[in-house]
C-alpha angles and dihedrals in degrees: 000000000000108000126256117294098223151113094283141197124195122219107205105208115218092177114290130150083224106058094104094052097064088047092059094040098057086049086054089067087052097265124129105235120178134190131249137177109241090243093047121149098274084221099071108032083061094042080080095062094231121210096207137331138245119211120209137223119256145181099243119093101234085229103053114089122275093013114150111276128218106258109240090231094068092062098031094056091067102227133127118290126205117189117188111200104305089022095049082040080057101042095050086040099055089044093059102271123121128253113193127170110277112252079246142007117266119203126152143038106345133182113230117186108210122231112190098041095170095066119109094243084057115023108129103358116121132282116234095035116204093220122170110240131202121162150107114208126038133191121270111185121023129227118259110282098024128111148197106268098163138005135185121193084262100050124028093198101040082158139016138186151182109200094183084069110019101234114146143183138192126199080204152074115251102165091058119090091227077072101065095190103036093104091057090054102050081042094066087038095063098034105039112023099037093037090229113167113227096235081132087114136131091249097049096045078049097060106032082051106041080045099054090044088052098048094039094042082054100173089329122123125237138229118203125182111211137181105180092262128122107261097043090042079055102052102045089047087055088044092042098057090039094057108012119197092006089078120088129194127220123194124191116204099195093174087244101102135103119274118289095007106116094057094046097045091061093037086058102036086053087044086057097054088245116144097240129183116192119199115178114205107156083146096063099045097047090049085054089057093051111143089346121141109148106092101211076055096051096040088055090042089056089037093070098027087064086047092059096044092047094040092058098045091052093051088049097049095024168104105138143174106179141040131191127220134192087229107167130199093252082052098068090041097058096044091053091243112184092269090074111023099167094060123103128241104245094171133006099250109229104227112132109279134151093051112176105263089253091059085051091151113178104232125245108202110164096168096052099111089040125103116220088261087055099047081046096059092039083064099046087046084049089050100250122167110272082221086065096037096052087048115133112249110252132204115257094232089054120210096345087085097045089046101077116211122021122345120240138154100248089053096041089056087046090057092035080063101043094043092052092054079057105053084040099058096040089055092046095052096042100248093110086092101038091065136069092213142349130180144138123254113203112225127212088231133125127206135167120241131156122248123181093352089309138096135268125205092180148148128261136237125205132198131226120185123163149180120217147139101219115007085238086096124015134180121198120267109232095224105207097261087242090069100045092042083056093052097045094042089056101047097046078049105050107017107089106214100034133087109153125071125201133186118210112213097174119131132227113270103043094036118038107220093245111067083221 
């Protein structure tokens, strides 16, 4: 899809864990805000008319040989600059200051006392700032034109600036939460210093989006793929009321999904108005899995299994020239799409690819420069049930990847059981809502208990439940121990096959959610 028509600012990534979070934090003040690596054509980052940059932090020292360089269209565009640690290390660097490694690390909470406290970026904000500080080197002597804004017993220029030319840099971090006030200040530094205008809303991303699907659909007829989940319920509800009657639904039961799910996910997607067709084909997709362990090979197995059911059913209701996907913005991240080519690939993604060249649709994805949150409020504005909109994101190749090991019936219908206690005693004790996602992941491990006086020899469940923003980072949710002694007491109870309960208390990164 054509990007976003809006005042916009560019994030130029150097490297940081953190790049997509400021993404995501300027957008929350109702500014587009898109990603870039730091060496991107300069075409195209400047194709988007950007209103200012923001420059990331990174893990490189600006002084040592081959570390990423500030691009000289950043500076000789004229507009406002923001660096955040490396990026504000960079931006005095490549002015004439000097940046030298810091007598000793910082990293954690910080105090910083601000020192021109009538300047936009500041005015108002609190003196002393509780920031979040992680970095190795500072800057020592500051460019021409530049002075001291802010300062913390670590570091004597936490924070500098040049307002004739609105050029700005933070030691810290703003766009993470350890920092209270950081979205305030990248607020004011999209809004006021960069004059962006906050059209970055949920009716305006409606209507740009429902208006260019229905100019570009024209009288043709579209195809959507659709699982139930968010982004896929989204998309077909933007497509559906772009084009009406000529959308059709298509709906895969692999046989891979929770307990329950198949027929609620077409009971809501009808309920919905929406023209579903529903094709159940758990056989072929288990006979695909056959023998298979490893999970890059599931996920490609799935991958094409998926390709030849959905490939007979839209020859049979097509034609076809167009198909919709519910592409999202971290989905382009973490398959190294071309708007972040130095990332590396963590998981294949699972959106309909590899179509035989006589099913060569032209996507429609109107959600790939949105985050999850954002796909989230598009539905609400579109009138969506709060039940399918709070539903917890689920991985394209469904339980295969949750059920460790080789797929089989016998074991699918095991973790089905064990994830639905789960789900069950989360909702009943009123966690449901407090966590971003929970599940069971059934182990190919074996392990002896005793049951009834005799002995087990059976597998073991764990369970993953987490709290995040953005599934980019995750920590681990404490579940009170009544809760997980109820779900462990009930699965070893009423699973047949498990005796044995974990629970996984690993973070993201360096954990990914998925097992696999």
């Amino acid at each position: 899809m054509i990007r976003p028509n809006h005042d916009a600012l560019v994030v130029l990534d150097f490297g940081s864990q953190y790049a997509q979070l400021i993404v995501r934090r300027i957008r929350e003040s109702g500014v587009y805000a898109e990603l870039f690596p730091w060496d991107a054509d300069p075409e195209e980052v400047l194709a988007l008319r950007p209103k200012g940059f923001i420059l990331s932090g990174g893990p490189a020292s600006v002084y040592e040989a081959g570390a990423p360089t500030l691009p000289t269209y950043v500076l000789e565009s004229g507009r406002p600059v923001l660096g955040i640690c490396y990026g504000m290390q960079l931006l005095a660097h490549a002015l004439g200051g000097r940046v030298a490694p810091a007598p000793a690390r910082e990293y954690g909470r910080a105090e910083i006392e601000i020192l021109t406290p009538a300047d936009p970026l500041w005015h108002g904000l609190p003196s002393p700032m509780t920031v979040w500080m992680s970095h190795g080197d500072r800057v020592e002597a500051l460019p021409p034109g530049f002075r001291a804004m802010a300062r913390s017993p670590n570091a004597p220029l936490a924070a500098i600036g040049d307002p004739e030319r609105r050029l700005y840099g933070v030691q810290f971090h703003p766009e993470v939460a350890h920092t209270p006030l950081g979205r305030e200040l990248l607020r004011r530094f999209a809004l006021d210093l960069c004059g962006c205008r906050p059209t970055w809303i949920p009716p305006a991303i409606a209507e740009e989006q429902i208006a260019r699907i229905r100019e570009r659909v024209g009288g043709e007829r579209v195809l959507c793929a659709v699982s139930g989940g968010v982004d896929s319920t989204v998309t077909a509800a933007l497509v559906h009321r772009a084009v009406g009657d000529r959308l059709t639904c298509l709906f895969v039961d692999t046989g891979l999904l929770r307990q329950g799910e198949a027929e609620a996910v077409v009971r809501a997607l009808r309920g919905l108005g929406l023209p579903i067709v529903a094709v159940h084909a758990a056989e072929t997709f288990l006979e695909a899995l056959r023998g298979i362990i490893d999970p890059e090979e599931k996920r490609v197995r799935i991958g094409h299994a998926f390709i030849a059911v959905f490939t007979e059913h839209a020859r049979r209701l097509g034609p076809f020239r167009f198909l919709a996907q519910g592409t999202l913005y971290p989905d382009v991240i973490e398959s190294r799409g071309p708007e972040r080519r130095a990332a590396a690939r963590i998981k294949t993604h699972h959106n309909v690819g590899g179509l035989p060249p006589d099913l060569s649709f032209e996507l429609i994805e109107p959600l790939r420069y949105l985050f999850k949150d954002e796909a989230r409020a598009l539905g609400a504005h579109l009138g969506l049930p709060a039940e399918l909109l709070r539903r917890q994101p689920f991985p394209g190749p469904g339980l295969a990847v949750r059920c460790v090991g080789e797929v089989t019936w016998e074991r699918l219908e095991r973790l089905r059981a064990a994830d639905a206690i789960v789900q069950e005693e989360l909702a009943h004790s009123g966690w449901a809502d407090r966590v971003a996602q929970a599940f069971a992941v059934l182990l190919p491990v074996r392990s002896v208990g005793v049951m009834g006086d005799a002995r087990t020899y059976e597998e073991v469940v764990a369970i993953r439940a987490v709290a995040t923003e953005d599934f980019m980072t995750a920590s681990w949710v404490p579940l009170p121990h009544e809760i997980l002694d109820r779900i462990a007491t009930r699965i070893v109870n009423e699973v047949p096959g498990v005796n044995r309960v974990l629970y996984d208390i690993t973070h993201k990164p360096p954990a990914t959610i998925e097992w696999e």
